[in-house]
N, C-alpha and C positions, 0 to 999 in steps of 0.2 A: 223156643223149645217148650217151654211153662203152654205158651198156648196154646201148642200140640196135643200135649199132658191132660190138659184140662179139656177140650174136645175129646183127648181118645177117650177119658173116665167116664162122662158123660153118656157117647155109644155105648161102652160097655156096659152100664148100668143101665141102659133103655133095654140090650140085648138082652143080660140077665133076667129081664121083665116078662121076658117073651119064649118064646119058644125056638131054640138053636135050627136054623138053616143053612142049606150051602150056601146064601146070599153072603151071609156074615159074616164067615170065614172070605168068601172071596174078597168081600169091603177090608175087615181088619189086613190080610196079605196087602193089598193096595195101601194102606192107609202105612202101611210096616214100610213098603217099598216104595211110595211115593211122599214119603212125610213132610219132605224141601218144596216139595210143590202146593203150596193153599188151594191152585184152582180144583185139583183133585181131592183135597181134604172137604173142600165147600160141596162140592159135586156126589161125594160121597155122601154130606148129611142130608143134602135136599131128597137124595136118593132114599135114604132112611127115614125121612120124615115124610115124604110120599108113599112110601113104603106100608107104611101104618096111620094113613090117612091123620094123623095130626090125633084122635081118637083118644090114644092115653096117655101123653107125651103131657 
């Protein structure tokens, strides 16, 4: 659960960087409702770090 914790703070703190999308909201929902699954958590950042071409990350 800590490493859920610590990956969700992270997104969030990329997000707060950025400028709020329906992207986000749809990831964090998933991320709420699939948090037992890793494959979807991992899936989610590759998403988010292609997202923003690695750039300001």
């Amino acid at each position: 659960m800590y490493f859920f914790k610590l990956i969700a703070n992270s997104i969030f703190s990329l997000i707060s960087k950025h400028i709020l999308r329906k992207e986000f909201f749809i990831i964090v929902i998933l991320l709420i409702r699939y948090k037992h699954c890793l494959v979807v958590l991992l899936a989610c950042i590759q998403y988010i770090k292609c997202f923003f071409g690695l750039k300001n990350i």
